[in-house]
N, C-alpha and C positions, 0 to 999 in steps of 0.2 A: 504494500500500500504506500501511496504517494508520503502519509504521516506516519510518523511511529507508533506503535502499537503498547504502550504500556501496559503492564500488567502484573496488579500484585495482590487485590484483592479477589472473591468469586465471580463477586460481581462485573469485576472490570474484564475477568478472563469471557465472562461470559457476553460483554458488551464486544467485546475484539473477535469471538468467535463470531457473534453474529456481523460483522463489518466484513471479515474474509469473506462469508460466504455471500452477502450482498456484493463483494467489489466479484468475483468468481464467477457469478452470473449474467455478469456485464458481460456484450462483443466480444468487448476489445484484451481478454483474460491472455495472458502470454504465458510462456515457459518463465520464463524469469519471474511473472506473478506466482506462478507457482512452485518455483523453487524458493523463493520467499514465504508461502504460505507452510513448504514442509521444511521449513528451519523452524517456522515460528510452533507448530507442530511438536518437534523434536526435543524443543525447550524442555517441555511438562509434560507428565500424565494427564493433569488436571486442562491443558488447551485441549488436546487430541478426545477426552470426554467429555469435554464442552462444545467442543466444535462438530462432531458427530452427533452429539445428541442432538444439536440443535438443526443438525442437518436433517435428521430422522423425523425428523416434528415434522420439518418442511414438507417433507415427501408425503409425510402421511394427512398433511392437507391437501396435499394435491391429488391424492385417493378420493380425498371427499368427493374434492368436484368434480372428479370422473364419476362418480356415483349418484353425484345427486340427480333431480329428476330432470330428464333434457329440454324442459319447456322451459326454465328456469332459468335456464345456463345463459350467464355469462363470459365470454371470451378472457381466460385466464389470464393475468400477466406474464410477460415471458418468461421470470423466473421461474415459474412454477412449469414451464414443458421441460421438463428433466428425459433423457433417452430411460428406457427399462432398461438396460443393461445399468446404468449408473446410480439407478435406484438400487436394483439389485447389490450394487457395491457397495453402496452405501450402506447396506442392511446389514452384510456382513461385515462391516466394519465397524458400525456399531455396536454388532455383538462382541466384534472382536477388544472395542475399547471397553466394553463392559466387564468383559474378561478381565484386562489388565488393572480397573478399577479395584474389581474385588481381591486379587492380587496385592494390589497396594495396598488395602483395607491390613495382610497379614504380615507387611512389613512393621520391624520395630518405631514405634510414633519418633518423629523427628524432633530432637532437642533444639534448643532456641540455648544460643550464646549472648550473655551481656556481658561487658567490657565498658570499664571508666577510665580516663587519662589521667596523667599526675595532676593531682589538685580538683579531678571532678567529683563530681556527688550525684546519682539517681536515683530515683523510686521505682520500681516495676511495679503495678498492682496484676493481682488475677482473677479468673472468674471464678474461684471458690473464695474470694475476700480476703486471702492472704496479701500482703505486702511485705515488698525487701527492700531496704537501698544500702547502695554501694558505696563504700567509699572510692578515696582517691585508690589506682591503679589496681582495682579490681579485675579479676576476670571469672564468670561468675555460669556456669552452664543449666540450665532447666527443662526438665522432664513433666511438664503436668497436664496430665489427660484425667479422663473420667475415672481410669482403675491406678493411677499411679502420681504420687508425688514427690520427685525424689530432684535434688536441687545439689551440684557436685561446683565445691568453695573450689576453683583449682589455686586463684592467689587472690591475696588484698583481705579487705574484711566488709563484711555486711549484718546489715541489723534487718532482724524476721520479726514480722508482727504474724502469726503465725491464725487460721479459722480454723481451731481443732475437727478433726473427723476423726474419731478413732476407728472405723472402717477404713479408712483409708490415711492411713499415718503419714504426716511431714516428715520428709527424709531428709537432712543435709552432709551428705559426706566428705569429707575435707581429710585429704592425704590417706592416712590406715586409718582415722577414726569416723564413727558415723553416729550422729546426735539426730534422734529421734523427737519429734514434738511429743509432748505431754499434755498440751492446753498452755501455748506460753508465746510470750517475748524476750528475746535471747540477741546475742549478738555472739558472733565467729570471726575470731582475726587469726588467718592463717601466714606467714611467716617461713617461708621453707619446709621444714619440718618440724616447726614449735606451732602451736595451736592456742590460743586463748579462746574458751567459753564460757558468757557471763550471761546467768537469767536474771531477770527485769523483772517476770513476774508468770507464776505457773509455775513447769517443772518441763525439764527434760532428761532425757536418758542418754548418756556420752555411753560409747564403749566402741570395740573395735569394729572397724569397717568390714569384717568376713568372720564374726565371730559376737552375739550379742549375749552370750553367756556371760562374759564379764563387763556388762554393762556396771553403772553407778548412776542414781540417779542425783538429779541437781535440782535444787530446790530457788526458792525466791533471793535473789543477796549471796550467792554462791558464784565464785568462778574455779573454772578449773584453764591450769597451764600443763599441758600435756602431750607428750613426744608419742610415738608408736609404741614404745619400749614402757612408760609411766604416766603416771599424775599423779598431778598434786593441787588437794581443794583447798582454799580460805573464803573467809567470809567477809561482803564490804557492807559498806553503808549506803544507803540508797546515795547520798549525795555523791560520795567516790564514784558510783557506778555513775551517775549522771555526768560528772564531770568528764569521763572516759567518753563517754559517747555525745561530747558537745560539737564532735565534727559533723555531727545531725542538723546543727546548724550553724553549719560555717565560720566555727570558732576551737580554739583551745584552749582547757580550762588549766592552768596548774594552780595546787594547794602545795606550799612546802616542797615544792618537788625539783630535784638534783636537777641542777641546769646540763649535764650531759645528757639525762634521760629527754628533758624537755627538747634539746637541741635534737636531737633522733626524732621527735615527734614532727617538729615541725619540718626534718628532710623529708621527710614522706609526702609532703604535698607540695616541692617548692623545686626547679629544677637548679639554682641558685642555694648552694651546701653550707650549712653551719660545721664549720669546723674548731672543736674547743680545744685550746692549745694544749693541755697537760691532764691528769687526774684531779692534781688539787683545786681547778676550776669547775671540773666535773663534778668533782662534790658538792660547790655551791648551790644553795637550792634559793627559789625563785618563788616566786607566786604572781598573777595576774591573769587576765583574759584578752586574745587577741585572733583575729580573724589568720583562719589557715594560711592562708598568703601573705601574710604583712612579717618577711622575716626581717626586713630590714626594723621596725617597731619592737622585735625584741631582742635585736642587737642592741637598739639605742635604748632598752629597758637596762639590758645587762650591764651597760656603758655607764648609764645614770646612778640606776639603783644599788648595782655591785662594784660600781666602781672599774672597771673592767677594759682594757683595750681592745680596739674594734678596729679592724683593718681588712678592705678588701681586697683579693688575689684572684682577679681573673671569676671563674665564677663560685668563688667561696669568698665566706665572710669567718677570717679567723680571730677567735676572742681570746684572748691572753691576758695574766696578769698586765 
């Protein structure tokens, strides 16, 4: 066709089948239309049984009007004088697309990939009312159909507001472990092969990814930090937990906490490095609030408030006594 043909939702595949077959039945149809129409074909399963089906409709109005009664008859548009032989193709081809539909019906449901950038933030919502967002440089894969909900952290961390079903259990698996919903909200920052899981509120079940005999459950105020090999649970305060998860909206919270630790946080969203010169600077601990991005704001905290030299190298910013 003279315009491009897009096509992403059913709807639209099924607007483009009917456009091929209208441009098709024009004169002026060429090899080259039609090498065009079986590319466009070849793309999906979903064109080739939209496109036949819709063909077969066609045909089978133009049965009518050979049928209806001939005092009646109307002289048919010429789309509708199709040869029998092409009707005939057409029949078998629809069955034949019907075939490869139900076929596809017994392929495994196709997983959907989300991915965030250094420093982004998303929501996904779903049609069972669950919600996740991602932080910065997540990559985050999902399974969710009618019979199955299973959601694989490959890196980054995200926060599950989770619509219990216990017929159909939340699945998050992240590296060798797999944390099962219990009726909850929870967050997962996967790290390599270090794992933090922290509930907000409800319960989940941590244990191994191919093995749920050694499950633990985890309760409201609970995290666990946990390798393939171990864990290890403590218990926080609702505001600690809060404060952890203030990159929910586009900020970092620290209370008292090691200006090394802090510097590591805010690398994580910022391609521009805090680099702290020694240990004993690393131990200095800091407190305030400041948006994921504003590293230069807390150099000029650590400058001010701890007194601290600030100098930039290219794209680090090194803090030294």
């Amino acid at each position: 066709m003279s315009e491009a043909c897009e096509t992403v939702s059913s709807a639209e595949i099924e607007t483009c089948a009917a456009r091929w077959l209208e441009r098709r039945d024009r004169d002026n149809w060429s090899q080259t239309d039609q090498s065009a129409l079986d590319a466009w074909l070849a793309q999906s399963p979903a064109h080739e049984i939209a496109f036949w089906r819709l063909d077969a409709a066609w045909s089978r109005t133009d049965r009518l009007i050979v049928l209806r009664d001939p005092k009646q008859d109307i002289a048919a548009p010429a789309r509708w004088r199709v040869p029998a032989w092409a009707k005939m193709a057409a029949g078998f081809a629809a069955l034949a697309m019907l075939g490869m539909a139900f076929a596809s019906l017994q392929k495994p449901p196709q997983d959907r990939v989300f991915t965030t950038p250094l420093g982004g933030h998303e929501t996904i919502a779903f049609a069972d009312g669950s919600k996740i967002e991602l932080n910065t440089s997540t990559i985050l894969r999902a399974r969710m159909t009618s019979d199955e909900r299973t959601i694989w952290l490959e890196k980054g961390e995200a926060f599950f507001k989770v619509k219990h079903d216990a017929a159909h259990p939340f699945v998050v698996i992240a590296g060798a472990r797999r944390i099962t919903d219990l009726g909850t909200e929870f967050s997962v920052r996967r790290d390599s092969d270090q794992l933090k899981v922290a509930v907000l509120e409800g319960r989940v079940r941590l244990g191994s990814a191919d093995a749920a005999a050694s499950a633990r459950v985890l309760t409201q105020g609970q995290v666990a930090a946990a390798t393939a090999e171990a864990m290890v649970v403590t218990r926080r305060s609702v505001q600690s937990l809060a404060n952890e998860l203030s990159w929910r909206q586009g900020v970092l919270v620290f209370d008292e906490t090691a200006l090394g630790e802090a510097a590591a946080e805010f690398n994580r969203y910022n391609r521009e490095q805090l680099v702290i010169a020694d240990s004993s600077v690393a131990r200095l601990v800091i407190a305030g609030t400041l948006p994921t991005n504003d590293i230069e704001g807390f150099a000029r905290l650590a400058q001010t408030v701890l007194g601290l030299h600030v100098e930039h190298e290219q794209n680090n910013i090194v803090i030294s006594r």
